[in-house]
ROTI-804611 format. One record per atom (N, C-alpha, C): residue in one letter; z negated, x negated, y. Coordinates in steps of 0.05 Angstrom, whole numbers, padded with zeros to 5 digits, always signed. Example, Ala and Ser with C-alpha at 12.3 -4.5 7.8 and 13.67 -1.06 7.14 Angstrom:
2
A-00156-00264-00114A-00156-00246-00090A-00156-00264-00066S-00142-00257-00045S-00143-00273-00021S-00157-00258+00001
//
This chain:
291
X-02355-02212+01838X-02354-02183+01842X-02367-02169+01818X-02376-02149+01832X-02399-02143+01803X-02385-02111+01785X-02382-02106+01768X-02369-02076+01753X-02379-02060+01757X-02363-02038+01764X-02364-02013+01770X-02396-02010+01759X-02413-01996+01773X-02447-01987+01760X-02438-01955+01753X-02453-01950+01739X-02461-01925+01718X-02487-01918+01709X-02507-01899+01723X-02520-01897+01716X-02529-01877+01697X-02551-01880+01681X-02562-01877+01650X-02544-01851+01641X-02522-01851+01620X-02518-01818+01610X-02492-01815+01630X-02479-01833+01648X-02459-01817+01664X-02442-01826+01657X-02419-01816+01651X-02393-01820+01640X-02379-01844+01661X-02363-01862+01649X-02347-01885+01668X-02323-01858+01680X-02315-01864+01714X-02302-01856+01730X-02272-01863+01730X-02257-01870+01705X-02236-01878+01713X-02212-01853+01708X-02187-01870+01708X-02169-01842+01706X-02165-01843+01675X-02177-01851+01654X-02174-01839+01627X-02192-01823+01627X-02221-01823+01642X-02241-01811+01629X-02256-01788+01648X-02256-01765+01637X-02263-01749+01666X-02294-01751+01671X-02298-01743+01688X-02321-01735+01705X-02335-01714+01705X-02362-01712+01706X-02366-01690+01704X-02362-01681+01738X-02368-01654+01746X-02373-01640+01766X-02405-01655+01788X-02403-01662+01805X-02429-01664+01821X-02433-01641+01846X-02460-01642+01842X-02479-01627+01858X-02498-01639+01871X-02507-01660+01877X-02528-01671+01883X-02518-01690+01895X-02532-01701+01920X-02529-01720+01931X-02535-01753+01910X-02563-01744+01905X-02565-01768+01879X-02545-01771+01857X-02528-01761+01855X-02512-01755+01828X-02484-01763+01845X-02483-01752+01867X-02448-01764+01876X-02443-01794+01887X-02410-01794+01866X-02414-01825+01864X-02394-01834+01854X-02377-01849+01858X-02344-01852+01851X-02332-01860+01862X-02302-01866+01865X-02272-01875+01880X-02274-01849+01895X-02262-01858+01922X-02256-01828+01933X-02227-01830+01938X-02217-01813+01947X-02195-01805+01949X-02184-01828+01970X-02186-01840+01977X-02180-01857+02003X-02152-01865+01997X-02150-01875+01965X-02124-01900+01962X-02116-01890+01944X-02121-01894+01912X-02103-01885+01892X-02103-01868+01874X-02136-01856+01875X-02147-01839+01864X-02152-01848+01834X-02171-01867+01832X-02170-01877+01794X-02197-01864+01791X-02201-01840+01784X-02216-01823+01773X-02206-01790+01762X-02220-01784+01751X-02198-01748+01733X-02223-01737+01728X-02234-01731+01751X-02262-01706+01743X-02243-01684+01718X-02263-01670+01714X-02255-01651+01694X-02237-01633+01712X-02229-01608+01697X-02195-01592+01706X-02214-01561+01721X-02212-01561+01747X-02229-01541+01768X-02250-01550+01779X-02256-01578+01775X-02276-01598+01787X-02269-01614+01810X-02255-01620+01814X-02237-01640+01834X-02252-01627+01862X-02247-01605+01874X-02253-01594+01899X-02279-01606+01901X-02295-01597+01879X-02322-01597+01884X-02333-01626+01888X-02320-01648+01876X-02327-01672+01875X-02323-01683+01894X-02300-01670+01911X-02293-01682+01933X-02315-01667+01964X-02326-01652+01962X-02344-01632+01977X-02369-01650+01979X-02374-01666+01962X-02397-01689+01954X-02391-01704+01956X-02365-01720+01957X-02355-01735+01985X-02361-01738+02007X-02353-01725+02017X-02341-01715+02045X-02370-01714+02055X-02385-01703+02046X-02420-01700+02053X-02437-01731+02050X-02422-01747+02031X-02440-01768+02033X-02425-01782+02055X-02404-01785+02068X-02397-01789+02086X-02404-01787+02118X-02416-01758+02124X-02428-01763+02139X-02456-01774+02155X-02463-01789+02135X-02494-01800+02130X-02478-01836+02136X-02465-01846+02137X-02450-01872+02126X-02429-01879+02153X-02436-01877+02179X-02431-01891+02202X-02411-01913+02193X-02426-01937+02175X-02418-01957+02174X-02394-01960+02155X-02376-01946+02134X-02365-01952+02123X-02338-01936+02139X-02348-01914+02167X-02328-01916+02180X-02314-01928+02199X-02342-01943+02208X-02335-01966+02225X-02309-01987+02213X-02319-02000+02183X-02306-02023+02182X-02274-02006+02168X-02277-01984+02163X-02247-01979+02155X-02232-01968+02191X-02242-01957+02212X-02236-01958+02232X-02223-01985+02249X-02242-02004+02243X-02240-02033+02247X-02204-02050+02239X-02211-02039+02214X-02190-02057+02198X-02155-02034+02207X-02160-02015+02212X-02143-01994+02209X-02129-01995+02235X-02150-02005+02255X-02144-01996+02287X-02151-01979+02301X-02163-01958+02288X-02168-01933+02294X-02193-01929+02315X-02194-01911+02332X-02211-01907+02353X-02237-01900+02334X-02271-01905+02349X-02287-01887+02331X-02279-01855+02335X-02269-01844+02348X-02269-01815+02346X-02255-01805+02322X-02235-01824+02316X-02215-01810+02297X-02226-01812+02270X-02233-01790+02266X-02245-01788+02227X-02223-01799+02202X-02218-01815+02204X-02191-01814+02173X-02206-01811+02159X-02191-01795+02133X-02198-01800+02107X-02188-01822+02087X-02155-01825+02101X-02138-01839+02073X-02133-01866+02107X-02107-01888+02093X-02105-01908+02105X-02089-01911+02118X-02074-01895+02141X-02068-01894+02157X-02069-01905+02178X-02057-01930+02192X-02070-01945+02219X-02052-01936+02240X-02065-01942+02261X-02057-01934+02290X-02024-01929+02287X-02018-01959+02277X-01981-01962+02287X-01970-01941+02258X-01976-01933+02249X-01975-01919+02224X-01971-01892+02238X-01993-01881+02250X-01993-01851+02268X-01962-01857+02284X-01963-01871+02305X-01939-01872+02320X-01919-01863+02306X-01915-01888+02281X-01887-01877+02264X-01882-01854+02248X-01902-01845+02243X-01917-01816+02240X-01901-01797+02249X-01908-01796+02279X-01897-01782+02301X-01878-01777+02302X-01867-01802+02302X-01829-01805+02313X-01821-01788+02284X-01830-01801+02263X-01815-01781+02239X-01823-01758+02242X-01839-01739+02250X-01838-01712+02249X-01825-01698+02267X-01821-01711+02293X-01795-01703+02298X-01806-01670+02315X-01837-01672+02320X-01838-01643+02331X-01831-01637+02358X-01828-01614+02358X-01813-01597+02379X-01828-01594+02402X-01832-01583+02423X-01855-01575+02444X-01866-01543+02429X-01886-01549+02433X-01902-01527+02424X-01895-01525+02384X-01887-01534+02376X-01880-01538+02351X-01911-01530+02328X-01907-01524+02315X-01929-01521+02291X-01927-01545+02269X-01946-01560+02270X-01949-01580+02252X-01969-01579+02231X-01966-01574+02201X-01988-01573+02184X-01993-01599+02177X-02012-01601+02165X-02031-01627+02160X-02035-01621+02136X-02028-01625+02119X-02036-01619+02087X-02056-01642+02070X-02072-01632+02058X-02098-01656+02051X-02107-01668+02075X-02117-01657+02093X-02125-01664+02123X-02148-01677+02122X-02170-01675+02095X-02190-01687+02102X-02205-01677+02124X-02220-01700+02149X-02229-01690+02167X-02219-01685+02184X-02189-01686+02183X-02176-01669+02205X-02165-01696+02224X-02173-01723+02220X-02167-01736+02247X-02133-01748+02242X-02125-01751+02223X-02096-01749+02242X-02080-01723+02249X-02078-01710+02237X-02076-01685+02253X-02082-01675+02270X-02108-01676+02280X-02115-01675+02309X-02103-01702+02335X-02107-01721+02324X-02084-01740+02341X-02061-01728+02340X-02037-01731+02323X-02018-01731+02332X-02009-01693+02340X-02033-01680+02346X-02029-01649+02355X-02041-01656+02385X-02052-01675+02392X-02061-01687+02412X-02040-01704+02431X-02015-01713+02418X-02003-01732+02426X-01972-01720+02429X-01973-01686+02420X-01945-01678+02410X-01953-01652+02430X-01968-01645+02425X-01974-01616+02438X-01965-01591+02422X-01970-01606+02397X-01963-01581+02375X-01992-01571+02363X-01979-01538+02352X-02003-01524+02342X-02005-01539+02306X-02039-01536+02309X-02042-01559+02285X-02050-01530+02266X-02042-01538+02239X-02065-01520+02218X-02059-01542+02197X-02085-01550+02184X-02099-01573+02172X-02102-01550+02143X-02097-01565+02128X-02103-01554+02098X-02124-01578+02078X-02144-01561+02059X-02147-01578+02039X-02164-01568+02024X-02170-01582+01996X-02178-01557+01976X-02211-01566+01977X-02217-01585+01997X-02248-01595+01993X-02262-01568+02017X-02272-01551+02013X-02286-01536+02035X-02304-01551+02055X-02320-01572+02047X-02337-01595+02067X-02319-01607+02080X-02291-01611+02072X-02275-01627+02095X-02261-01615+02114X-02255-01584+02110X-02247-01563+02128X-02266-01551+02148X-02301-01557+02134X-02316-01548+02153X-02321-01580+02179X-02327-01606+02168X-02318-01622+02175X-02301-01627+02204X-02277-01619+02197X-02243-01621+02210X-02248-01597+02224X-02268-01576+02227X-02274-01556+02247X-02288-01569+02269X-02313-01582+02252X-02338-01584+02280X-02323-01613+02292X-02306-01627+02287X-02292-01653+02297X-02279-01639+02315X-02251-01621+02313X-02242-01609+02331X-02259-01591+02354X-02280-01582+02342X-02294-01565+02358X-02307-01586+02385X-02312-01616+02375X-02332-01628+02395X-02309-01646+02412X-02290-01644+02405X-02256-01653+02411X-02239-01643+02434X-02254-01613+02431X-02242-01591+02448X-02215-01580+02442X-02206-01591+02418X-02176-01579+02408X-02174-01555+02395X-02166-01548+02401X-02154-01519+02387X-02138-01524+02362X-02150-01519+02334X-02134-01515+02313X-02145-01504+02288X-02128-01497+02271X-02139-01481+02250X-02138-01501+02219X-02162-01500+02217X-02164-01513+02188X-02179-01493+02173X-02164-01494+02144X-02165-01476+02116X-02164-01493+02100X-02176-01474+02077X-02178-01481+02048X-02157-01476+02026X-02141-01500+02022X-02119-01488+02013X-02106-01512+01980X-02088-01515+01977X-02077-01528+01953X-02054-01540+01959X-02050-01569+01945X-02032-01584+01954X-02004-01565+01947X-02009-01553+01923X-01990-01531+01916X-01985-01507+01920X-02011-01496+01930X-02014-01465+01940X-02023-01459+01965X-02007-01473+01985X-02024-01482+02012X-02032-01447+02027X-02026-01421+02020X-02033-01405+02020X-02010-01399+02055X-02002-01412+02065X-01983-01408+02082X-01964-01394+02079X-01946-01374+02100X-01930-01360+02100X-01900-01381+02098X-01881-01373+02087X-01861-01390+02080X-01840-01390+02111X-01837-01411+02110X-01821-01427+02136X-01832-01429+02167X-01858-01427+02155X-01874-01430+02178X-01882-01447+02192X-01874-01473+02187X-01879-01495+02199X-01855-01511+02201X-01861-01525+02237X-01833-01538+02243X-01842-01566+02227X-01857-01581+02219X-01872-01605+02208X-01891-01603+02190X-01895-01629+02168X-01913-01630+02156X-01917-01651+02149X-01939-01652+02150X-01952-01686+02148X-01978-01693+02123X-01969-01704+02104X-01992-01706+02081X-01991-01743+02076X-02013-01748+02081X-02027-01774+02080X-02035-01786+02060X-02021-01799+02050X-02036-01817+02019X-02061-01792+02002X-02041-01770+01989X-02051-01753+01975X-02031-01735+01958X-02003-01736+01963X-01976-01720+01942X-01996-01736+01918X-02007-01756+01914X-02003-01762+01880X-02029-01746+01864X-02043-01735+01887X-02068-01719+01873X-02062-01689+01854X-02040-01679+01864X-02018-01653+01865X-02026-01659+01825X-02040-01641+01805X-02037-01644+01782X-02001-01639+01771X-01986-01621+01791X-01961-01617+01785X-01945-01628+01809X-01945-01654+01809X-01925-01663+01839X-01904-01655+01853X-01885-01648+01824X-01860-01623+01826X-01859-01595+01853X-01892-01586+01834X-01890-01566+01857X-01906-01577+01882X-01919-01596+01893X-01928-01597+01919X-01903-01602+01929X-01885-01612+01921X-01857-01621+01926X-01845-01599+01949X-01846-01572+01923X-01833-01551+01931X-01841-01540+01946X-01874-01539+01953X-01889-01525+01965X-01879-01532+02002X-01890-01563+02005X-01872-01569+02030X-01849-01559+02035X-01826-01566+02021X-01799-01548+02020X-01805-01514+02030X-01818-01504+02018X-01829-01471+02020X-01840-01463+02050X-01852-01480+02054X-01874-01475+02084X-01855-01473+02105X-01836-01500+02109X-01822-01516+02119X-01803-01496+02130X-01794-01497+02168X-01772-01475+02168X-01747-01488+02164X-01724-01493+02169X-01700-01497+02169X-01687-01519+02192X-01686-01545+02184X-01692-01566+02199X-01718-01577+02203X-01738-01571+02185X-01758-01573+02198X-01768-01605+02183X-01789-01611+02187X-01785-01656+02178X-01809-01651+02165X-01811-01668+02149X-01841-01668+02131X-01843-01712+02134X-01866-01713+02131X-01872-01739+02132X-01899-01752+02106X-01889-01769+02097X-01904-01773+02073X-01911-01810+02076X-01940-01803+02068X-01951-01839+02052X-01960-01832+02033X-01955-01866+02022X-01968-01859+01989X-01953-01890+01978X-01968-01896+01959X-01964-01921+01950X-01954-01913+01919X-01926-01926+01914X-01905-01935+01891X-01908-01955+01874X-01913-01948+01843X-01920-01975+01830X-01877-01985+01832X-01888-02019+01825X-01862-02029+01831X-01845-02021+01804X-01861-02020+01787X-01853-02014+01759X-01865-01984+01753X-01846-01964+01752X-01853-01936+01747X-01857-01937+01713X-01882-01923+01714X-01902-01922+01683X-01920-01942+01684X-01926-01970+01698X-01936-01981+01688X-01960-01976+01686X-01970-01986+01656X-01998-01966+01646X-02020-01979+01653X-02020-02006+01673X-02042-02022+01689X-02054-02004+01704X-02029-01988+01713X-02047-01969+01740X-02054-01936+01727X-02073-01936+01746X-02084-01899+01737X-02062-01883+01732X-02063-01866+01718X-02042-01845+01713X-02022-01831+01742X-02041-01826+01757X-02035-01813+01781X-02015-01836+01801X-02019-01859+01797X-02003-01876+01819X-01972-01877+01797X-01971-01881+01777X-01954-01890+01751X-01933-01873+01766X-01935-01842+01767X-01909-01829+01770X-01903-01823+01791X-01912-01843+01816X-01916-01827+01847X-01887-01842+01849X-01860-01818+01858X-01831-01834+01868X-01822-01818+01878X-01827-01823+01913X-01831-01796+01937X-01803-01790+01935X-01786-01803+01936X-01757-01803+01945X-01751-01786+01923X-01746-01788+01897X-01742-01771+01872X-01754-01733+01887X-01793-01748+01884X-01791-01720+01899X-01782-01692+01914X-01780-01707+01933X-01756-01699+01953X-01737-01690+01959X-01726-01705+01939X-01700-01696+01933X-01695-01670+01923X-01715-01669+01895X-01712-01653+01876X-01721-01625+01885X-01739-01629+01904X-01740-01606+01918X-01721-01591+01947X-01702-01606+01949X-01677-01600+01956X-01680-01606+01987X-01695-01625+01998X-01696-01638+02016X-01662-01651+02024X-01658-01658+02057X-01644-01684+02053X-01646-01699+02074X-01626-01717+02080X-01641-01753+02100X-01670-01760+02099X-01673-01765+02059X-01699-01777+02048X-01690-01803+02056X-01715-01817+02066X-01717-01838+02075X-01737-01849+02061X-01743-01882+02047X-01773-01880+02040X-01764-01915+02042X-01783-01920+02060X-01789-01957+02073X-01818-01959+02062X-01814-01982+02058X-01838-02005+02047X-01856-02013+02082X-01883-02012+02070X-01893-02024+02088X-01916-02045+02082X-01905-02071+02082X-01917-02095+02074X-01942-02105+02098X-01933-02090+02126X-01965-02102+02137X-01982-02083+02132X-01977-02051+02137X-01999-02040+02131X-02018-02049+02107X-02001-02061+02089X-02020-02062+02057X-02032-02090+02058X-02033-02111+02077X-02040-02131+02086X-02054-02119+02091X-02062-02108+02114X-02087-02095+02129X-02110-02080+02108X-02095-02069+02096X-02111-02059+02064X-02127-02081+02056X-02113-02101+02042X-02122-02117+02027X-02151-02128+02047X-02150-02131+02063X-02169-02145+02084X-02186-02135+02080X-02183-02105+02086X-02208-02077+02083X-02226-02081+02060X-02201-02077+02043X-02219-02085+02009X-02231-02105+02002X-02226-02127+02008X-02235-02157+02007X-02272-02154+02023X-02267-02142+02042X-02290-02140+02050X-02306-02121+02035X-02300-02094+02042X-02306-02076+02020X-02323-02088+02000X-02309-02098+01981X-02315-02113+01953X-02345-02126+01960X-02343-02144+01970X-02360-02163+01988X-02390-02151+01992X-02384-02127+02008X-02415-02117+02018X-02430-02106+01995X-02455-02113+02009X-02474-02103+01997X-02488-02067+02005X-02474-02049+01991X-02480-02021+01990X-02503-02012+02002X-02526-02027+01987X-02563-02017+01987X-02556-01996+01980X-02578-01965+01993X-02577-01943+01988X-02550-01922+01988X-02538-01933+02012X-02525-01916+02018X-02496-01902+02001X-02489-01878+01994X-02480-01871+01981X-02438-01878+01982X-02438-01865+02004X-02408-01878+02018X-02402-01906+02011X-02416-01922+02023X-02419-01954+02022X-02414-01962+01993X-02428-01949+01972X-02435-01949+01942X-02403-01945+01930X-02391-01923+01940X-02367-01914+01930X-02348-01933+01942X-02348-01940+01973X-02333-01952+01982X-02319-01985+01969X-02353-02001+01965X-02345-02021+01954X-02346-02028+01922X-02346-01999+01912X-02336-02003+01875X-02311-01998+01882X-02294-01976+01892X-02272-01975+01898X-02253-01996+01896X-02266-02020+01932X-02251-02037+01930X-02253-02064+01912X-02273-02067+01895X-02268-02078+01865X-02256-02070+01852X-02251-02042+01849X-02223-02034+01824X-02195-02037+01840X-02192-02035+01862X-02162-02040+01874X-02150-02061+01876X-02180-02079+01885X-02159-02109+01882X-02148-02125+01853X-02161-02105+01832X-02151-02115+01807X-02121-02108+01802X-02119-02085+01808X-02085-02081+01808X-02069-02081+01831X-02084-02090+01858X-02071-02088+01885X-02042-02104+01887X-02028-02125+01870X-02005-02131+01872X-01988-02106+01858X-01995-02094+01846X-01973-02073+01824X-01960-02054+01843X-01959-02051+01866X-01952-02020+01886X-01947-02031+01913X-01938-02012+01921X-01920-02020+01952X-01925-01994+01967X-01933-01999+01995X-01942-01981+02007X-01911-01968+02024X-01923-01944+02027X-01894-01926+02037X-01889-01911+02053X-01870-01907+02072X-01874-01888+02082X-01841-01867+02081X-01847-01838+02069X-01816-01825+02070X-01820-01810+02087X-01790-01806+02097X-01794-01783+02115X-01755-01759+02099X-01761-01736+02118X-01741-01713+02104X-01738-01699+02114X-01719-01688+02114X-01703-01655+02131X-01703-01639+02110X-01708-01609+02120X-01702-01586+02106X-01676-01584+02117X-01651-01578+02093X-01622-01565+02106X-01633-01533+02117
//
């Protein structure tokens, strides 16, 4: 497997060392948000890096195929993070929505699980996220979908929502991006009406601090979360096949050969840096009541 590439003058992408801001297609280039996030663009950069994402993405068929592949996932469904089929199901059942229910999608990415399971529930969807390309994205997908839903530009912390407005909420392997986790914590809590279920993934190092992993996975401990934000019947299960299914992804990942393409490029440096610490974390899934 060959090391992370860096080309002439560009700072290394990890989570000690930030990033600059990209604008250019030639220039965007990195871990994306998919898994654990081991990169720290500079502080008001993050959106934008991820906007140059999301755009090299749609040029890159193929790196949705094989994460579709490995995931289970139909081609229609856009994921961003790693979510597989039997993953949505349990998804479901934990949110627990109502008929006609309002379900937010927080860090929605392109919108595709939230559009499934607003597809599968018959609830009103509104999709949040602070990348503007993935909200425009998570529009024209719904738009060619035929679903009706509202996606905005918003913050894992300042989702710009009216408080108790949502019977559900669903955020996908992304609470650990939250620079203040505390408050995305509270923010769910805030949105959230009274009984209302929130549903969370996200991967737990086994050893909290350990300084192997990026800063951002080190303090991810949903249940603490949760709590603290005055949640209750926190639930948080291990899920040992989904992260099997991971490992497969990445193994391959690692493997391919990128060429030009930019997605592909990010995809399989990515999964060279994950399988280096891929035993350290346990994949998760919590779920919670608002009293």
């Amino acid at each position: 497997m060959r090391p992370f590439r860096r080309r002439a003058g560009e700072p290394a992408r990890s989570d000690a060392v930030a990033a600059p801001a990209v604008t250019s297609s030639s220039a965007r280039r990195g871990p994306g948000r998919v898994h654990t996030g081991q990169m720290k663009p500079e502080p008001g950069s993050l959106a934008e890096y991820f906007d140059g994402w999301y755009a090299d993405m749609t040029q890159s068929p193929a790196k949705d195929e094989i994460q579709q592949r490995h995931l289970g996932l139909p081609p229609d469904l856009l994921s961003t993070s790693l979510l597989g089929w039997d993953g949505i199901a349990e998804a479901v059942a934990g949110l627990r929505l109502p008929p006609g229910g309002t379900l937010v999608d927080l860090a929605c990415g392109r919108g595709g699980y939230g559009l499934e399971i607003a597809a599968r529930t018959g609830a009103r969807l509104t999709g949040v996220d602070f990348s503007a390309e993935a909200v425009r994205q998570a529009r024209e997908q719904a738009r060619q979908l035929g679903a009706a839903a509202d996606f905005r530009v918003g913050d894992l912390a300042a989702t710009g929502l009216e408080a108790g407005s949502a019977d559900a909420v669903l955020c996908v392997d992304a609470i650990h991006f939250a620079p203040q986790p505390d408050a995305a914590y509270r923010e769910l809590r805030r949105i959230l009406t009274s009984a209302g279920r929130v549903v969370l993934t996200c991967w737990e190092p086994l050893d909290l601090g350990d300084e192997r992993l990026p800063g951002r996975l080190q303090r991810v401990d949903l249940g603490a979360g949760l709590t603290a934000a005055g949640f209750e019947e926190v639930e948080v299960r291990d899920r040992p096949g989904w992260r099997a299914r991971e490992r497969a992804m990445w193994e391959e990942a690692a493997a391919l050969d990128p060429g030009s393409d930019p997605a592909l490029d990010s995809f399989h440096d990515e999964g060279v840096r994950v399988l280096e610490t891929f035993d350290l974390v346990r994949r998760v899934i919590a779920t919670a009541t608002v009293p």
